[in-house]
Every structure is written in C-alpha cells, then in structure tokens.
C-alpha positions as CSV (number, residue, x, y, z in Angstrom):
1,X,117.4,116.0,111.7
2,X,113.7,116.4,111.0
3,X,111.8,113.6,109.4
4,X,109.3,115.1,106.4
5,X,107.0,118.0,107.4
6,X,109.2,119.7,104.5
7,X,105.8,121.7,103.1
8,X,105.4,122.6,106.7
9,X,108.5,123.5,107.3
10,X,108.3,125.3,104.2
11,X,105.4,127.3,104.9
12,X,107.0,128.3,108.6
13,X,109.9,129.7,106.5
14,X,107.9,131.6,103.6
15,X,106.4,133.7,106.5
16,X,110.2,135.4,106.9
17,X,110.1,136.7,103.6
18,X,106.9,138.4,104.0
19,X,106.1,142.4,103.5
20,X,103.7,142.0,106.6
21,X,104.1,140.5,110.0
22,X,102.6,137.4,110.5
23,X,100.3,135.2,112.6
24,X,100.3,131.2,112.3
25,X,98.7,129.0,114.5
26,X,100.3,125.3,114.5
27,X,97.5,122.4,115.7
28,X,97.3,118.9,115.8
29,X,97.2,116.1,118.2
30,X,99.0,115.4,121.3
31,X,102.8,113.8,120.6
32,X,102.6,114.7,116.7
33,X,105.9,116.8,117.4
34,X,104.6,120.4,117.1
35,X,106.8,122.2,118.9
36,X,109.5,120.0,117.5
37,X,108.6,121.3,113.9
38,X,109.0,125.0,115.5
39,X,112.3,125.1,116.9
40,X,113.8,122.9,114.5
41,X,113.1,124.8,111.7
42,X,113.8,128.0,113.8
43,X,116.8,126.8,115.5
44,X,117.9,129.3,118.1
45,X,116.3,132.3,116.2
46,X,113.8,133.3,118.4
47,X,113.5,136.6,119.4
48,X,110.9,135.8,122.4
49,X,110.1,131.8,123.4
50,X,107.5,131.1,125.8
51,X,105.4,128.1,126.9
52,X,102.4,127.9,129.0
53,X,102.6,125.8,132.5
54,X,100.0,122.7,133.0
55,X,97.4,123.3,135.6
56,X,98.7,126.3,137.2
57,X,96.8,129.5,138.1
58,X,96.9,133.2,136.6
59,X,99.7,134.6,139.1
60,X,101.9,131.1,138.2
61,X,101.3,132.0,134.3
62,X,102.6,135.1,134.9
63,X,105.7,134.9,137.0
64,X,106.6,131.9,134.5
65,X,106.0,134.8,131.5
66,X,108.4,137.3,133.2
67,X,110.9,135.1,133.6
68,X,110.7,134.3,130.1
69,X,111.1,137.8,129.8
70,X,114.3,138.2,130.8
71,X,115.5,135.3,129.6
72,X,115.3,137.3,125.9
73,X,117.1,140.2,127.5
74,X,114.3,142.1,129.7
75,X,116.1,144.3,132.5
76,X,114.6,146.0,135.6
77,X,111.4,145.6,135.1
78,X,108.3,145.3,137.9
79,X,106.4,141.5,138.0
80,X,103.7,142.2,135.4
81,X,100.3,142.7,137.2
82,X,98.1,141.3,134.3
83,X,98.3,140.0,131.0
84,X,97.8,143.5,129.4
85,X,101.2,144.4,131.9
86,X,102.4,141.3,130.6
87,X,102.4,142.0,126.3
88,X,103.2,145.9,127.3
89,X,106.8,143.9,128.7
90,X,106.8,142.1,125.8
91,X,106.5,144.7,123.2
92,X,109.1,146.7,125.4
93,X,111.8,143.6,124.8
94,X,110.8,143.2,121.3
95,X,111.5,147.0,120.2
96,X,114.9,146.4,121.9
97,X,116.0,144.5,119.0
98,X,117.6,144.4,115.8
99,X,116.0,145.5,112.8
100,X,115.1,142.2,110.9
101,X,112.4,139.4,111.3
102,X,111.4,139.1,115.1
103,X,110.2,135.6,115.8
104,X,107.8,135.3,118.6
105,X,106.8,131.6,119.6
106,X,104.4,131.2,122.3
107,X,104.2,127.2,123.1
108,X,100.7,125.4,124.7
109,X,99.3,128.6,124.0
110,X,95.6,127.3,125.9
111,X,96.9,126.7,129.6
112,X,97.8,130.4,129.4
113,X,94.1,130.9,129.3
114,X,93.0,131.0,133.2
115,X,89.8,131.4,134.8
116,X,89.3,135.0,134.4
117,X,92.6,135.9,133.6
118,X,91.6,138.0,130.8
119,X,94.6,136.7,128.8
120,X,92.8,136.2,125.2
121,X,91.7,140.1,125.3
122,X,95.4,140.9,126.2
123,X,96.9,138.9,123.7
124,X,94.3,140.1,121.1
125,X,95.4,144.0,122.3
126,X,99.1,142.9,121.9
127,X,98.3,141.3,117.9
128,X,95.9,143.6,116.8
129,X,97.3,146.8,118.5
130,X,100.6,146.6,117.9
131,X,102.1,143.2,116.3
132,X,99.8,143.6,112.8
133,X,100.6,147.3,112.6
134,X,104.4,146.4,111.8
135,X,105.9,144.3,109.3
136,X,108.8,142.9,111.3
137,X,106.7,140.6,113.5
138,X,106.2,136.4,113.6
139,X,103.8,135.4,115.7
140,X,103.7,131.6,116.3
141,X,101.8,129.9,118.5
142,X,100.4,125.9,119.1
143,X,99.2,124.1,121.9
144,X,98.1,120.3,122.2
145,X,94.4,121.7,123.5
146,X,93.1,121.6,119.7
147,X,89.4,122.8,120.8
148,X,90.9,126.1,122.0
149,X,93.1,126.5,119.3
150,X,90.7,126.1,117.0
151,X,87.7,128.0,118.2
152,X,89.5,130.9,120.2
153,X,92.3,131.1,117.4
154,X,92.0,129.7,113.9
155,X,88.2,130.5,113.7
156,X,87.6,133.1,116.1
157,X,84.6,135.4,115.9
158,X,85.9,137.5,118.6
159,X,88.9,140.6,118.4
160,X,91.0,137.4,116.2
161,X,88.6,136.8,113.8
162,X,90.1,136.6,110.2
163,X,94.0,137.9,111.8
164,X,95.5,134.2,111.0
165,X,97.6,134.8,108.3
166,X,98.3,131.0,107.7
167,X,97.3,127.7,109.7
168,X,99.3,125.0,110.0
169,X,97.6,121.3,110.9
170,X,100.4,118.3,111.1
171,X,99.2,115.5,110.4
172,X,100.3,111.9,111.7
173,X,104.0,110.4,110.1
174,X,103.3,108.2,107.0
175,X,104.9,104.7,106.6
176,X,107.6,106.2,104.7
177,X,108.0,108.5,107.2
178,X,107.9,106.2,109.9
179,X,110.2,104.0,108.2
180,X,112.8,106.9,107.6
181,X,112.8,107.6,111.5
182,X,113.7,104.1,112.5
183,X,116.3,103.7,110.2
184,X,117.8,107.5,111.9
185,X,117.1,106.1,115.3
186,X,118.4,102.7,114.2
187,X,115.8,100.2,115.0
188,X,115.7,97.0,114.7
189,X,112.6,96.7,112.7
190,X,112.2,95.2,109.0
191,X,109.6,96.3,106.7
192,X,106.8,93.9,108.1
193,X,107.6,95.5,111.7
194,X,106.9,98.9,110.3
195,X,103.8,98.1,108.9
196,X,102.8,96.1,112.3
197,X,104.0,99.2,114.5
198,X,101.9,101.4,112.6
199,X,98.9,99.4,113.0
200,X,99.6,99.7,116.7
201,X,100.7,103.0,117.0
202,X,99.7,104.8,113.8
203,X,102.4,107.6,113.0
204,X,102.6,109.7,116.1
205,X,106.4,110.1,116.0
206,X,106.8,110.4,120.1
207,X,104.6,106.5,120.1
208,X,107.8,105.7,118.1
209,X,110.4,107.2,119.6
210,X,109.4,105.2,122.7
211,X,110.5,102.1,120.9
212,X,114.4,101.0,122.2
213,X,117.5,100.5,119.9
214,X,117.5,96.9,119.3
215,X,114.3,96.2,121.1
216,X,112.1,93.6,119.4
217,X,108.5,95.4,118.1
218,X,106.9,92.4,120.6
219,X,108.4,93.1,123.6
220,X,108.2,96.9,122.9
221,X,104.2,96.1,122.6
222,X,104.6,94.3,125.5
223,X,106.3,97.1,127.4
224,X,104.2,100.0,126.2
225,X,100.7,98.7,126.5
226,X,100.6,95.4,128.9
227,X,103.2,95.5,131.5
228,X,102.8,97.5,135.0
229,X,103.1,101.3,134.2
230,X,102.9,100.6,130.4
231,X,103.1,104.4,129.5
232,X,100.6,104.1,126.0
233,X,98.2,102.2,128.6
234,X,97.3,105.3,130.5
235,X,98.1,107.5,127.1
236,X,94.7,107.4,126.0
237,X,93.1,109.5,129.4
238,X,95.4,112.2,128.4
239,X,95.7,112.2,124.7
240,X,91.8,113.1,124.8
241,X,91.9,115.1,127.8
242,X,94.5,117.3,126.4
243,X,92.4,117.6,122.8
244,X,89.1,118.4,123.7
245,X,87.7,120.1,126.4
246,X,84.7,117.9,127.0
247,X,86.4,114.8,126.0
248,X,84.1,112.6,127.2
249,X,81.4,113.7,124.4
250,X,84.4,112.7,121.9
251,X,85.4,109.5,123.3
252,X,81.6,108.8,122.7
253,X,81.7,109.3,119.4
254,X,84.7,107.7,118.4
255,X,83.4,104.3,120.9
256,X,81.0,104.3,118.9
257,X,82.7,104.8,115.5
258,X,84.9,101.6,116.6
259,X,81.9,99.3,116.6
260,X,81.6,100.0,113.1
261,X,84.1,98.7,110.6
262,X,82.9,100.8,107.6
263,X,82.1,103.8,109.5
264,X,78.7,105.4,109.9
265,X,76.5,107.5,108.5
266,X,75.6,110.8,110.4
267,X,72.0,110.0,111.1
268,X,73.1,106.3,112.4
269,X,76.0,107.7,114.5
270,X,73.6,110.2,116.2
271,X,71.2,107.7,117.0
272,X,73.7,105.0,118.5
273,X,75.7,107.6,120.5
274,X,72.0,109.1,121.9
275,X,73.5,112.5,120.9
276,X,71.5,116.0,120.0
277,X,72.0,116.9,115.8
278,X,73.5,120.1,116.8
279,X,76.3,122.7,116.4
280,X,78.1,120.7,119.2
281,X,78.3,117.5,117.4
282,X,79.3,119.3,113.9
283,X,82.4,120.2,115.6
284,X,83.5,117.3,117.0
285,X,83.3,115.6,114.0
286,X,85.1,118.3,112.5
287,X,87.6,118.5,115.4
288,X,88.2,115.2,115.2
289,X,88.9,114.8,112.0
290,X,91.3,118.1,111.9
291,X,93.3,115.9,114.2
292,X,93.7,112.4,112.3
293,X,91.2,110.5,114.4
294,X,88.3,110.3,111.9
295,X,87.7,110.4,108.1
296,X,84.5,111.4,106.4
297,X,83.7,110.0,102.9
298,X,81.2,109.3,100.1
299,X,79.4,106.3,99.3
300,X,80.2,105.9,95.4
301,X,77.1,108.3,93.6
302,X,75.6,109.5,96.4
303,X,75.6,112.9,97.8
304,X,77.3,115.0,100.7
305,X,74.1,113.9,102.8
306,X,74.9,110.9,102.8
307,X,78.1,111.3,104.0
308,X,80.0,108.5,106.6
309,X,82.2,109.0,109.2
310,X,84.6,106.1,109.9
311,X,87.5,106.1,112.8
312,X,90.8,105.7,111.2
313,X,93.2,106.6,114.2
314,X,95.4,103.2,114.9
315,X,96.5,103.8,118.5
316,X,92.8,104.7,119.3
317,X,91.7,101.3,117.9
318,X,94.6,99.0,119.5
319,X,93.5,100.6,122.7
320,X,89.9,99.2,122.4
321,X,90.8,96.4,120.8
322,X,93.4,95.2,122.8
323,X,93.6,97.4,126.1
324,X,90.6,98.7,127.6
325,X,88.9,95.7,128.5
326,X,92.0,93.5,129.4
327,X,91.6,91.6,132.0
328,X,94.2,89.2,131.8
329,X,96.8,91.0,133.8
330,X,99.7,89.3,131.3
331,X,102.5,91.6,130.9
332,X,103.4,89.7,128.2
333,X,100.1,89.5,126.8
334,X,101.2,90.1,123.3
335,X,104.3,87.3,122.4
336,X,101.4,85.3,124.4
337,X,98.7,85.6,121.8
338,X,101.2,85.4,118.6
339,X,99.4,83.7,115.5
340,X,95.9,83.7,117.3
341,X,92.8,84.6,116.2
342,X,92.5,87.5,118.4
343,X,95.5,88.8,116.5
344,X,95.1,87.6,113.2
345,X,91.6,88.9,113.0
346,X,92.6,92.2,114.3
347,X,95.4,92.5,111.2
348,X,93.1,92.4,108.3
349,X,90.9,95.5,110.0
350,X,94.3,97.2,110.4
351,X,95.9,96.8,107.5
352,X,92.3,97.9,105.9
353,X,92.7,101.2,108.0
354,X,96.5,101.9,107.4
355,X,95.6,101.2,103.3
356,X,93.0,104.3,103.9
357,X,95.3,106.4,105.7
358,X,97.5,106.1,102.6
359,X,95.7,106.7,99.8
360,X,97.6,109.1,98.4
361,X,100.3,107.0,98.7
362,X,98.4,104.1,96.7
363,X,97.7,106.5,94.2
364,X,101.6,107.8,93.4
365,X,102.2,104.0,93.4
366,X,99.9,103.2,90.6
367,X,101.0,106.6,88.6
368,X,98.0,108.2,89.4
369,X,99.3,111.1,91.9
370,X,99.0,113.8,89.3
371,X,96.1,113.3,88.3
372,X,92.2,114.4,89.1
373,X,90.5,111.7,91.9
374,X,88.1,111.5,93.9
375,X,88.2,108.7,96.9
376,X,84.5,106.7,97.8
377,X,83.4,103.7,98.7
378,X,80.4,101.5,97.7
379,X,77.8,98.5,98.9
380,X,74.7,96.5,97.7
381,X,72.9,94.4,100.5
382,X,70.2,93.0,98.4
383,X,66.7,93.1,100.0
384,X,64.7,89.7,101.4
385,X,62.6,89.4,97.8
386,X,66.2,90.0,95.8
387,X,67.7,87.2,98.1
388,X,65.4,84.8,97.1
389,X,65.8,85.5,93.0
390,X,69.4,85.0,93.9
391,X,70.3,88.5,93.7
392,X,74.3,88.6,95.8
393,X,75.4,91.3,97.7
394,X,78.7,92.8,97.6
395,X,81.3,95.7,98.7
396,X,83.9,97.9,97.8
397,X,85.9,99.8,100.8
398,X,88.4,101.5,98.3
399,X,87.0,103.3,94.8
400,X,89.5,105.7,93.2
401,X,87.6,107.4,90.4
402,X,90.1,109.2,88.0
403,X,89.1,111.8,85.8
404,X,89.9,109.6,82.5
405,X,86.1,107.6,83.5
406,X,88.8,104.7,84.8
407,X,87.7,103.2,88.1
408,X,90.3,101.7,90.1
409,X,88.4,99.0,92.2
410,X,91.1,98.1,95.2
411,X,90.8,94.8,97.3
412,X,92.6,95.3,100.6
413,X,94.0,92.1,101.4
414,X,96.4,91.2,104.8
415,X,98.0,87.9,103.9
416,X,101.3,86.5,105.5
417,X,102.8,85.5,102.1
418,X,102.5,86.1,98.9
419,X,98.5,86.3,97.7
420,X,97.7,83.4,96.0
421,X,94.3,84.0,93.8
422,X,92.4,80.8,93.4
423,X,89.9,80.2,91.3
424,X,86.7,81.0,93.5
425,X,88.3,84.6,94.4
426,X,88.9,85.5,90.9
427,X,85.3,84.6,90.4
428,X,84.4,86.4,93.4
429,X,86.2,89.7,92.5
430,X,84.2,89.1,88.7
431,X,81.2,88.5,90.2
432,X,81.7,91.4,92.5
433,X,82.8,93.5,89.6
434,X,79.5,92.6,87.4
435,X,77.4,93.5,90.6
436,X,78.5,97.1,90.9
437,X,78.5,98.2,87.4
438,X,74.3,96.8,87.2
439,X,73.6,98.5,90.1
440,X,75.9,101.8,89.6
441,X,74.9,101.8,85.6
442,X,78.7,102.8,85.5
443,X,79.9,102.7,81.9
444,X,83.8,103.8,82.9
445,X,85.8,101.0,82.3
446,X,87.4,99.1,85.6
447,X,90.4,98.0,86.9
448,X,90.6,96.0,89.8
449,X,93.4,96.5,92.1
450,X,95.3,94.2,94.7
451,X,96.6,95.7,97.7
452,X,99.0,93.4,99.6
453,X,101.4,92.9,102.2
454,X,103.6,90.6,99.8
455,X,101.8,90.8,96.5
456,X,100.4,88.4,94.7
457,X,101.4,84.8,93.4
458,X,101.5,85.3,89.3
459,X,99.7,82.3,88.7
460,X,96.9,81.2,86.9
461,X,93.9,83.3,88.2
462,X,96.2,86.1,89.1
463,X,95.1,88.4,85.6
464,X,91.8,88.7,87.3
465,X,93.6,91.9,88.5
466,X,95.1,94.3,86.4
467,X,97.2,96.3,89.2
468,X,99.3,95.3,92.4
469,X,100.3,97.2,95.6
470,X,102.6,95.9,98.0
471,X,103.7,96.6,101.4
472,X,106.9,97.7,100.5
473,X,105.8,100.0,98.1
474,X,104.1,102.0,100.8
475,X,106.5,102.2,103.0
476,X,109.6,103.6,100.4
C-alpha cells in the first residue's frame, strides 16, 4: 500500500494516456522512497527496468545493463561494447514488444555516468534519436545523486535541454502522512510520539520504517542514533554524499544555517560560511532547498533581496544537536536525558520548525486552504537611542497574509499540557501586536493565532487569541 504521493502518483499515470512519448525525471533526497513511488504505481508493468551499480566502473555498468537486457526478453545478443551499443540493444528489445505504452525505468540513473564513459551522449542519442520520435515510449528515470539529476537532466543545456516532459520532486512524509504509515506498520506510537519522531527524523519514510513493531520511540532513539552501529549515526556521511557532489560545500552551508534559529539573510550567510557570491552558491541554495533541507522566505514588506534562508530539515538538525559532538559514549543517552534541559530546550526549536514545514497544513486547519496567501515573517530590534525612550522589540516567525487584508499572527508554542495564558502573555502578545502594526503602518485587521501541542486552557486571558491549532489537528 502506498502512503500519499497520490498527485505524484497521479502525474506518473497521466503520462500513459499521452499522444506523445514521454520523459520524467523523479528527484529528491536520499530514503524519500523514489523508486518505491515507481514500481508501485507501475507494478510489474515495465517493459525494461534497470538500475545503476554504486561505485563500479564503465565495463561493470555495462555487463549489469546487458543482463538487464535479457532479463526483459533480449536473445543472442553480443556484450554491448559502449553505451551507444548499449541503447542500440535496448531499442532492439523494445521494438520486440506489444503495441501499447512501453515503460522504460532506469533507476540511480547518475552511477551509470562513469569517467569517460560517454553514457550521457548515448543516452541523449537513444531519447532524442529514437524514444521522442514515437509516441509509445515512457521514459522514467531518478537517482538519489540530486546535483546530477538536476543539472545533466532537469535543466540541461546540453543535447536534453528542454526534452523533460514533466519533473517530479517528492517531498518529505507530512505528520499525517507519517501518522497513516505507523498505524499500517502498526506502531506503537500515540499522537505525541508522532509529533516527537518527526522532530527527530522529519518525514523520510525509510527513517521510519526503521522503527520496530511495539518498540518504544525512546529506545528506537536510542537504537538509531546512540548505541554502537546506530545506523542514522553514520546516515548523515552518506545522505550528503549521495546528494551533492561536493558535499562538503553544502554541509557548510547548512552548519552554518543551524547556528541560526531564524535563518539568514544571503549576504550574512555568505559572510559566516567565508563563501564566494557566485553561480556555485545559487545552486546550492537552490539544490538544497529542491530537496527539503532549506526554506527561503520574506521578511513581512520587504523585497526578494532581502530574502532569508533558514534550515528546516529535522534529521539534519537532531544530528547537530544531539549527535555530532557526542561525547558521552551512552547508548542510552536519550531515556538518560528525559525531562532535561538539553531536551526540553531542543523541543520548542523543533516543534517551531515542524509548524513551518506545515504550513499548508495550518492553513486548511484554520479554513484558509483555498484561499490567496502569502507566508513571511517579521522583527523589530529597536536601536540603542529607541532602548532608552523605552521603545520594545518584538517578533513574529509565522505571518499568513490572506488576500481579504486579514493577517493571521501565529505564536508557536511547545508546552506539555494544555497552554495556559496568563495575564503577562496576553499582554505580551498585545503589546507585541501594537508594535508591529506602528512599525509595519499595517491597517489589515489581525488575528492572532495559538499553535499548540495540547491547545489552550479557555480561561480568563485565553480571548487574547482569536484562533487555536493543536497537535492533533496536524497530524489527522
């Protein structure tokens, strides 16, 4: 059974009923479940199936291919020579079949790519050439190297250039999402587990599936980041590695991003990292967000200039946070630290990121989803002079600005219980309220918006806001 992905699974499907043959390149991060989305929604329909080998030269690529070859019915044919050899074999299996759609899936489509093994001129020859001339053809391909995909595939100025009849980026599981998977895998985990696991993990389905029937979420921490040979220890070497092909520059970057809690403006990122303003860090920015790490977003009334960049990705985070630095050696490091600050402190940043990641979620919840947005954020840190006249400072991490002139003001607050608004926060969240419309010279009317694990306590303060989100409303 596959969990969501029904628009892309959708969108796989609508390239059947096409007049033309097509071309679609699948990307995304290691783990999201790529190849899963494929041949589930394909089943056994492939008319050729292929993947690439990991580290292995040109001649192991291609004795892998052949066999593939006749696998899907190729007969007495030589070893293919070359990758041109190679696609001529593949065209003569392909015009051996029924009339009808042919699907053609080529999985990790970049380790096919050898040192001078002139594969991406051959398997340009074999689209353009042949493939794009029919109508009977679909052409699939993904691999976890994203870089490749994307530059040498989805925007390729070479002999592929503009042939990509659709693109196909899957993003990470939602809580929903996440939530509907445990219950099919049947885990022991409650609604407060599924919002802690995705703080960990974020919503990379094969992080989940790693979790055991029955298995407490604590020990599974335990077990997959702490103890000897925890496999989502030594996960972060290779999820990067796999991405990018100069990870190192984008590890940099998103280091750096995870100093910053509200993210960074480009020119402040630049200067921190000690990185050139050039085409090579406009793509990783860009590659990085194409794969879930990163957001970009506006400060409330400012322009695309000033534009901030702010790491999102959950697993990316615990790793830092938690991991990298480790030196306690505990394999039990995490039931050991239950309740302390090092914890607690950590939760309120998380639940801050995971209320980001769903926004759109947040917004179907409040009725909102069908209706004309746009997502910023905003801050005021008074100057020295201001200070001293008593000007306040104050911040916003979560504006929704609907086309009606409402503003939906949204305080992201991690509490074990129920919230319980006292009367210093309700004049905080006034206060705060009064501050941005004098300095914003907004005139839309405001509504300010509670977004909590448990809710809120309906007590006497509690009408300072007008809207509530709750944990459980996210995740069904």
């Amino acid at each position: 059974m596959l969990i969501g992905r029904e628009l892309e699974q959708r969108q796989l499907l609508q390239a059947m009923d096409s007049d033309e043959s097509q071309f679609i390149a699948v990307y995304g991060r290691r783990r999201i479940g790529k190849t899963y989305l494929i041949r589930q929604t394909f089943k056994d329909k492939f008319a050729f199936q292929h993947a690439g080998l990991a580290k292995a030269n040109k001649k192991e690529q291609l004795k892998e291919f052949a066999d593939s070859l006749r696998r899907y019915g190729l007969k007495d044919f030589a070893m293919p020579k070359d990758w041109q050899d190679a696609f001529h074999r593949l065209i003569d299996l392909l015009e051996t079949k029924p009339s009808g759609k042919k699907i053609v899936f080529i999985d990790e489509l970049p380790w096919l790519d050898t040192h001078k093994s002139k594969f991406l001129s051959a398997f340009e020859h074999f689209w353009n050439g042949w493939a794009s001339n029919r109508d009977d053809i679909v052409l699939i391909v993904c691999g976890s190297a994203t870089s490749w995909i994307l530059k040498k595939i989805v925007r390729s100025r070479g002999g592929l250039h503009n042939r990509i009849t659709r693109s196909i980026s899957l993003r990470p599981f939602t809580l929903r999402e996440c939530r509907q998977y445990s219950e099919k895998r049947h885990l022991a985990l409650g609604d407060k587990d599924i919002f802690l696991a995705y703080m960990a993990f974020g919503g990379v389905p094969y992080y989940w599936s790693l979790i055991d029937r029955g298995e407490p979420l604590t020990e599974a921490i335990d077990r997959l980041f702490f103890a000897e040979q925890a496999v989502l220890k030594s996960e972060f070497d290779a999820l990067y590695a796999s991405l990018f092909k100069n990870a190192n520059y984008y590890i940099k970057i998103v280091e750096i991003l995870g100093t910053a809690k509200a993210g960074m403006q480009r020119s402040e990122l630049l200067s921190a990292a000690k990185l050139s303003n050039n085409t090579t860090f406009k793509t990783a920015l860009k590659e990085l967000e194409e794969c879930s790490f990163i957001r970009h977003y506006n400060a409330f009334g400012k322009k695309n200039k000033e534009t901030s960049f702010q790491l999102l990705d959950n697993y990316t985070l615990f790793y830092f946070h938690f991991v990298r630095d480790n030196q306690t050696q505990d394999n039990h490091f995490w039931e050991h630290t239950l309740g302390q600050e090092i914890q607690t402190s950590w939760q309120g940043l998380a639940f801050e990121r995971v209320c980001l990641w769903h926004v759109d979620d947040i917004k179907r919840i409040l009725g909102i989803s069908g209706m004309l947005t746009s997502v910023s954020s905003w801050s005021y840190i008074p100057t020295e002079e201001e200070k001293a006249k008593g000007a306040k400072g104050a911040q916003i991490d979560l504006l929704i600005e609907r086309k009606d002139k409402v503003l939906m003001i949204c305080e992201m607050k991690y509490y074990s219980a129920p919230f319980n608004v006292s009367s210093n926060y309700a004049d905080y969240i006034r206060l705060r309220s009064s501050i941005f419309a004098a300095r914003t010279n907004t005139t839309q009317a405001m509504l300010n918006t509670l977004i909590a694990p448990y809710g809120m306590v309906n007590g006497r303060y509690s009408d300072v806001f007008d809207k509530v989100v709750t944990m459980h409303d996210m995740i069904y």
